[in-house]
N, C-alpha and C positions, 0 to 999 in steps of 0.2 A: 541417528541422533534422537533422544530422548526430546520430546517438546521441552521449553522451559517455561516460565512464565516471568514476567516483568513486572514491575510497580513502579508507578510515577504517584506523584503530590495526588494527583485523582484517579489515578487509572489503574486498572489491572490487567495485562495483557497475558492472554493465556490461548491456550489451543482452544479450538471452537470443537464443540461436543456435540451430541444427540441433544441434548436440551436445546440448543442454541437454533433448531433448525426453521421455526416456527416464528422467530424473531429474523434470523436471516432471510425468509422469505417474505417477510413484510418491509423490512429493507430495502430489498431489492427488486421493489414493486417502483421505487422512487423513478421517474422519469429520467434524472440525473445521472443514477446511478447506471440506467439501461443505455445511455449515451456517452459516458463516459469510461466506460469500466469495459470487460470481456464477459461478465454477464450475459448468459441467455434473456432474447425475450421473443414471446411472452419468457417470464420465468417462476417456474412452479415449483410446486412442495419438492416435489422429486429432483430438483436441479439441487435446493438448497442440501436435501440427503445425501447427492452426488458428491458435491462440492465438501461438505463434512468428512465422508470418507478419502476423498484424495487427499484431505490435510494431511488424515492420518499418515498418508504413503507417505508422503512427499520429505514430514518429519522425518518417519525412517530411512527414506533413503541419501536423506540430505538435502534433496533438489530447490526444495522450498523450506522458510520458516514462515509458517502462517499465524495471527495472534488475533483472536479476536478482541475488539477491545471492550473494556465492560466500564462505566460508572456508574456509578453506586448498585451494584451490580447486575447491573442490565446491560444486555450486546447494544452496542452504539456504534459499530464498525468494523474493520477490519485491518490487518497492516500486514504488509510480510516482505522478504524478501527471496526472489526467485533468481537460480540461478542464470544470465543470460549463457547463449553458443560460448564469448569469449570466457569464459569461465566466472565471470565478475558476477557480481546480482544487481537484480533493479529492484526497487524499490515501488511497493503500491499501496494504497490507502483509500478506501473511503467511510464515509464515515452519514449517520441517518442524517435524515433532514433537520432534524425536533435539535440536534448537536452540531450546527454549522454554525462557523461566525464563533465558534466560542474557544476555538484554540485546542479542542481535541484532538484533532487529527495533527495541530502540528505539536503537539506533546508525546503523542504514541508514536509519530514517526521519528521523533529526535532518541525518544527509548530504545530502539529499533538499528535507529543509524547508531548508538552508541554499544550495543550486542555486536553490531557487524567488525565495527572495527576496535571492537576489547580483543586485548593481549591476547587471547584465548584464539582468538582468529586471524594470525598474520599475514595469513596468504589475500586476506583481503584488503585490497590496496583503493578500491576505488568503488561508491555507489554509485547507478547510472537510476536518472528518473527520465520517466518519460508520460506524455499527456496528451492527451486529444487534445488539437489546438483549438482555443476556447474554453478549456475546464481553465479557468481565472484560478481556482478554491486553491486545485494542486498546485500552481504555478505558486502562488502567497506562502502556501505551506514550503514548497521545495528552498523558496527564496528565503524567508528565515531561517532555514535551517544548512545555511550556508551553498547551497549546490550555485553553480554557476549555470549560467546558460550557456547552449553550448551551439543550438540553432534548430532546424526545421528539418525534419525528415518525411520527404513528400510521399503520402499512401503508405508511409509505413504500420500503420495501426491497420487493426481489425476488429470493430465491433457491430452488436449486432444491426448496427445500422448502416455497416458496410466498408467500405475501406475512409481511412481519412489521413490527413495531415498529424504531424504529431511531434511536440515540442521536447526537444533532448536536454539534459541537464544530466553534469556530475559532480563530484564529491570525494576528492581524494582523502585519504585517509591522514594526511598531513596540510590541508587546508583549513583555516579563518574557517571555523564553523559560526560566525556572523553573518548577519544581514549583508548579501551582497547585490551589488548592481546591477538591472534586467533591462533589458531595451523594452517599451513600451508593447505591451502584448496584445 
């Protein structure tokens, strides 16, 4: 599959390029981002080079859609959807520090969830998110943009600070994409 590129009221979501690598790796110097994410750390120039060329594959062969996301033309984040085992995708997103609290991340991910389950894509019946328990940010984001909770999957995560807990949520492709109700996180 060809990348494509998205636009929101602010945003531009597009493949992440060779340009982008130098901004990606200042990004993901963020403490947050190394705790929450699958991120290397330390994580250096060469992860973010790495990380640039797998977009490419991953486009082409389907497995992932990666988008970097830009306001007012500068990388502010990341979003994609990868494909899980059961053939469905999860949904991932983070987004820099300087752009938190301001509703980008949940702008680029509702762009995103609305790509997955356009006409164009019927076999996709269902987003799955998923979070280190404790990223609050993702959990705010997932919850307006309708996913439900769904519950706790213990050590199921892997980042680089080791195995952790990790909070499940979906998103059928025929659900109230509103604000829905989360048990106390």
């Amino acid at each position: 599959m060809d990348p494509q590129t998205l636009h929101t009221a602010r945003l531009e979501l597009s493949a992440p390029a060779a340009g982008d690598v130098a901004a990606i790796h200042a990004a993901c110097q963020d403490a947050a981002i190394q705790r929450f994410t699958t991120v290397p750390s330390p994580y250096l120039p060469s992860d973010a080079e790495t990380f640039v060329e797998l977009t490419r594959g991953w486009w082409a062969d389907g497995s992932e859609a990666t988008w970097a996301i830009r306001l007012e033309g500068r990388l502010v984040g990341m979003v994609g959807l990868a494909k899980l085992p059961s053939g469905g995708p999860e949904i991932g997103y983070w987004v820099s520090s300087g752009v938190r609290g301001q509703g980008v991340a949940t702008e680029a991910a509702r762009a995103v969830v609305d790509w997955g389950f356009a006409d164009a894509r019927p076999a996709v019946q269902r987003i799955e998110w998923r979070a280190v328990v404790g990223n609050l940010g993702s959990a705010r984001v997932a919850r307006a943009l309708g996913f439900r909770y769904e519950g706790l999957l213990r050590q199921a995560g892997v980042t680089s600070q080791g195995r952790s807990d990790m909070w499940v949520g979906g998103l059928l492709r025929t659900d109230d994409r509103g604000p829905q109700p989360w048990p106390d996180l």
